[in-house]
C-alpha positions as CSV (number, residue, x, y, z in Angstrom):
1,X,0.0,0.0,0.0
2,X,1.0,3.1,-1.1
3,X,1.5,5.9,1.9
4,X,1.1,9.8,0.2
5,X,3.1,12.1,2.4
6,X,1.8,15.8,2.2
7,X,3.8,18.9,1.8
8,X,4.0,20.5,4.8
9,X,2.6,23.7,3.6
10,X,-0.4,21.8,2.4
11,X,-0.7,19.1,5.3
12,X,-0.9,22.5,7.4
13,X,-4.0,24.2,5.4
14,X,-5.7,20.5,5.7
15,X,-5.2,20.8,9.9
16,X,-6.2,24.5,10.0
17,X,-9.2,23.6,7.7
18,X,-10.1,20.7,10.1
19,X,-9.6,22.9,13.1
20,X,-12.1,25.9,12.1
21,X,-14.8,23.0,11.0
22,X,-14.4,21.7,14.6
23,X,-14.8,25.2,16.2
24,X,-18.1,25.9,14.1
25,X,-19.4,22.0,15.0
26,X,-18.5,22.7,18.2
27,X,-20.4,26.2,18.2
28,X,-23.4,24.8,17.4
29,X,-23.9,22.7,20.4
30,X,-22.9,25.2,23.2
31,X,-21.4,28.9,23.2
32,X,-18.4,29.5,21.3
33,X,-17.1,31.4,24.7
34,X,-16.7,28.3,26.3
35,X,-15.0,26.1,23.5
36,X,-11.3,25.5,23.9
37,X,-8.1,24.8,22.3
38,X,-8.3,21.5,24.6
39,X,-11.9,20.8,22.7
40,X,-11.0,21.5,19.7
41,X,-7.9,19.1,19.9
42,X,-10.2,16.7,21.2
43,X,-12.9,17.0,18.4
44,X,-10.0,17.1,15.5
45,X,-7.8,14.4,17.1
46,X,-4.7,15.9,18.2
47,X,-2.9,17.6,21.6
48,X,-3.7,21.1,22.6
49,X,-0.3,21.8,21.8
50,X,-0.5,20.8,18.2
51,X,-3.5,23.7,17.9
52,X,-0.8,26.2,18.4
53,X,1.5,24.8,15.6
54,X,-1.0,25.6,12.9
55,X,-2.9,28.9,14.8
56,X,-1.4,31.8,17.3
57,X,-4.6,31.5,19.6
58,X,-8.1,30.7,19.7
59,X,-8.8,34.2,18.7
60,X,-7.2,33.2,15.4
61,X,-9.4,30.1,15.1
62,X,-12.5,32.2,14.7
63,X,-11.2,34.7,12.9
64,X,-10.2,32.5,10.2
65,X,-13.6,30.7,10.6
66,X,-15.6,34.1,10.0
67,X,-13.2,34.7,6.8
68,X,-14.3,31.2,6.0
69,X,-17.7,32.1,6.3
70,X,-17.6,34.8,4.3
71,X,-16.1,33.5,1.2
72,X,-18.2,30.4,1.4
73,X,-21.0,32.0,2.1
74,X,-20.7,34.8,-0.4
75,X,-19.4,32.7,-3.4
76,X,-23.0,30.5,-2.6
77,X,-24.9,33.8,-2.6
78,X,-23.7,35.1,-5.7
79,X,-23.7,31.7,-7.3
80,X,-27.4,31.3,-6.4
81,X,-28.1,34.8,-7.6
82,X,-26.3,33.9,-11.3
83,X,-28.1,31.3,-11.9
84,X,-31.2,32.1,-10.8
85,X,-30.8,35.1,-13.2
86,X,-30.0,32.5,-16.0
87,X,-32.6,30.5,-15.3
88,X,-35.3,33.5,-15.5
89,X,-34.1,35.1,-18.4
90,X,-34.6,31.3,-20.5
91,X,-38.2,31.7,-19.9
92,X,-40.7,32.2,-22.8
93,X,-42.6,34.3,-21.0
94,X,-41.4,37.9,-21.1
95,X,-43.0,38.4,-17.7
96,X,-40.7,35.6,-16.2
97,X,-37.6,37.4,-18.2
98,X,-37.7,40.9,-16.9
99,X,-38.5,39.9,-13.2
100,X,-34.9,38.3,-12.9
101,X,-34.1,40.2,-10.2
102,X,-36.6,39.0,-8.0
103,X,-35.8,35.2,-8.8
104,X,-32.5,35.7,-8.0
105,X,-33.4,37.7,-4.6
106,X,-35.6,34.7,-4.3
107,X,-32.7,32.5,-4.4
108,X,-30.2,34.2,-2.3
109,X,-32.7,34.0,0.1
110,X,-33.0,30.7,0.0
111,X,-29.3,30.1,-0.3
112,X,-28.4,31.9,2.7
113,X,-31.4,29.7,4.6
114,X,-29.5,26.3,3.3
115,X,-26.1,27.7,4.6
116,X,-27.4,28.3,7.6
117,X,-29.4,24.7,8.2
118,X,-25.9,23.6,6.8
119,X,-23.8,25.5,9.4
120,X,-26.0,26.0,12.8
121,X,-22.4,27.1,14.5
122,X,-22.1,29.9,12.2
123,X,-25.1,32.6,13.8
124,X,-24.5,31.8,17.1
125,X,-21.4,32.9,16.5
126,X,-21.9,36.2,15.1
127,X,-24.6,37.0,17.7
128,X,-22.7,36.4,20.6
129,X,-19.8,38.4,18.8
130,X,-22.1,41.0,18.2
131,X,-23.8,41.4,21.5
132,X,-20.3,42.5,23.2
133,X,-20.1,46.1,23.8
134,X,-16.5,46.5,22.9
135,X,-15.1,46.6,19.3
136,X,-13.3,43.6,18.3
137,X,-11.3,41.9,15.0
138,X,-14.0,39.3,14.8
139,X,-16.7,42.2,14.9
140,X,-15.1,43.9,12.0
141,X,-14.7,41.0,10.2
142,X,-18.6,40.9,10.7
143,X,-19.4,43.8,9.1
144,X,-17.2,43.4,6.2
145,X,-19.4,40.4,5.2
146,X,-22.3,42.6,5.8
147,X,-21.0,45.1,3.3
148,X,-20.2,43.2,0.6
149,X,-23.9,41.4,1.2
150,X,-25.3,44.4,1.1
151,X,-23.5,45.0,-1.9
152,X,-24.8,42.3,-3.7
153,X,-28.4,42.8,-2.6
154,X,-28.2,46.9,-3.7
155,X,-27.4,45.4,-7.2
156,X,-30.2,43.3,-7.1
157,X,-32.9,46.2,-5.9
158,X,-31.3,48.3,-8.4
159,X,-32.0,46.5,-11.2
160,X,-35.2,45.4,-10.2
161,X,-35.5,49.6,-9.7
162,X,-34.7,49.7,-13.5
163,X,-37.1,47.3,-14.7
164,X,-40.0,48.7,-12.7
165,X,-40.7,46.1,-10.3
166,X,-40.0,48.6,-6.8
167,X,-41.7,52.0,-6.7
168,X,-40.0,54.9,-8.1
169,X,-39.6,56.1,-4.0
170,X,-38.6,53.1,-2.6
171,X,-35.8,53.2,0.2
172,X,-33.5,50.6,-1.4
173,X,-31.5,50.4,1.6
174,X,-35.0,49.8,4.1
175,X,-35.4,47.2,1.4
176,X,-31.8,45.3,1.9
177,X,-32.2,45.5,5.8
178,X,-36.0,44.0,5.7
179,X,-34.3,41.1,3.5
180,X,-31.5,40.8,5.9
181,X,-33.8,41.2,9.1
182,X,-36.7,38.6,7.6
183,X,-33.3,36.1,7.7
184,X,-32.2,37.0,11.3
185,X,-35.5,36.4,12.5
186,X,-36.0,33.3,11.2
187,X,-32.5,32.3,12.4
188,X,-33.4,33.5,15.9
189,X,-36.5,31.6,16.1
190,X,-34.6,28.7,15.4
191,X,-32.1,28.9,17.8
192,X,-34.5,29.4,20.5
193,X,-36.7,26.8,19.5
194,X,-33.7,24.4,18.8
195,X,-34.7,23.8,15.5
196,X,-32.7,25.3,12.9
197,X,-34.0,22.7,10.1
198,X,-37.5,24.7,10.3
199,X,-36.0,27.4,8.5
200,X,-35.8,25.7,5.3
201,X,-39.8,25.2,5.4
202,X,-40.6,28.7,6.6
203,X,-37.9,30.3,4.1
204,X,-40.2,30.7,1.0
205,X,-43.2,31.9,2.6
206,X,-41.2,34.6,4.5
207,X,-39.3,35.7,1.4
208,X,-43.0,35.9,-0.3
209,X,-44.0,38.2,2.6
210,X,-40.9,40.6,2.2
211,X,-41.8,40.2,-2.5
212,X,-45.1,41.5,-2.0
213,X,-44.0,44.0,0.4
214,X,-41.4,45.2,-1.8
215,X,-42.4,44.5,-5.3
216,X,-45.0,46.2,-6.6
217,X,-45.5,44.1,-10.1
218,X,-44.1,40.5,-10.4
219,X,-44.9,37.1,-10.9
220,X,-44.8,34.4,-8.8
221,X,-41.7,32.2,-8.6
């Protein structure tokens, strides 16, 4: 039997990778204030001491998990969004056509809902990061993935702006926080009621409550 040795540089991305999946399992069962580098070690297999070879501190650890979150995160979002955009634009009906930008709100919507079912360690994290009164790395981190999604829902609500489906007057940027809010409150609910799967059945009617809120001429997806 073969045995394949990996570079070091590339056997130490593999352990880092393993170590921030372990710190979000490990966040969704109990608060990421109280995980530590000895539970992590436990979860991934190794000594505490090895945790330090491959990250500074447990501060690093999330860090790198919340810039893990936002590029996986993000790269689904706008994935969703493309082809939902696609997919709209290929239908015969002109109707269908022109109200991409709704079908591929509809879908980041939906995408974001998945990621979180997908990754229940990930919102708990942010809200407890959030709720600390002092500014932090991890905090900023935070709101840079909330800029570049609101980024890519402004484009969205712009072009649906363009193509008449929003009111001349609408507040585009009341519109991006409703969308945002409508998926914080469903991801609250869920971590109070302990089930975060829910949130994949409740996800289209809710995003139908915020479309006919928002849109003022659109079909139904």
């Amino acid at each position: 039997m073969d045995i394949q040795i990996l570079p070091a540089k590339q056997a130490t991305e593999v352990r880092q990778a393993g170590l921030i999946a372990a710190a979000l399992k490990l966040a969704a069962q109990c608060s990421p204030a109280d995980i530590t580098t000895t539970d992590l070690a436990r979860e991934v297999g190794i000594t505490q001491g090895a945790v330090f070879k491959h990250f500074a501190s447990k501060e690093a650890i999330w860090l790198a998990a919340m810039d893990w979150v936002t590029v996986t995160l993000m790269t689904q979002l706008e994935a969703a969004a493309a082809t939902a955009k696609s997919d709209a634009q290929a239908q015969t009906s002109s109707s269908f056509r022109d109200a991409w930008p709704l079908a591929a709100l509809r879908a980041v919507f939906l995408a974001h809902v998945d990621f979180v079912v997908c990754n229940p360690g990930v919102p708990r994290l942010v809200f407890q990061e959030l709720q600390r009164p002092d500014d932090s790395e991890l905090k900023s981190r935070v709101r840079l993935q909330m800029t570049r999604y609101r980024t890519l829902l402004m484009h969205l609500l712009v072009q649906a702006k363009k193509l008449e489906l929003i009111a001349p007057d609408a507040d585009m940027e009341s519109a991006s926080v409703l969308f945002i809010g409508s998926i914080q409150g469903l991801v609250m609910q869920s971590l109070i009621t302990a089930n975060v799967s829910a949130m994949a059945k409740q996800a289209p009617k809710v995003f139908g409550i915020f479309a006919r809120g928002v849109f003022v001429n659109h079909p139904s997806f």
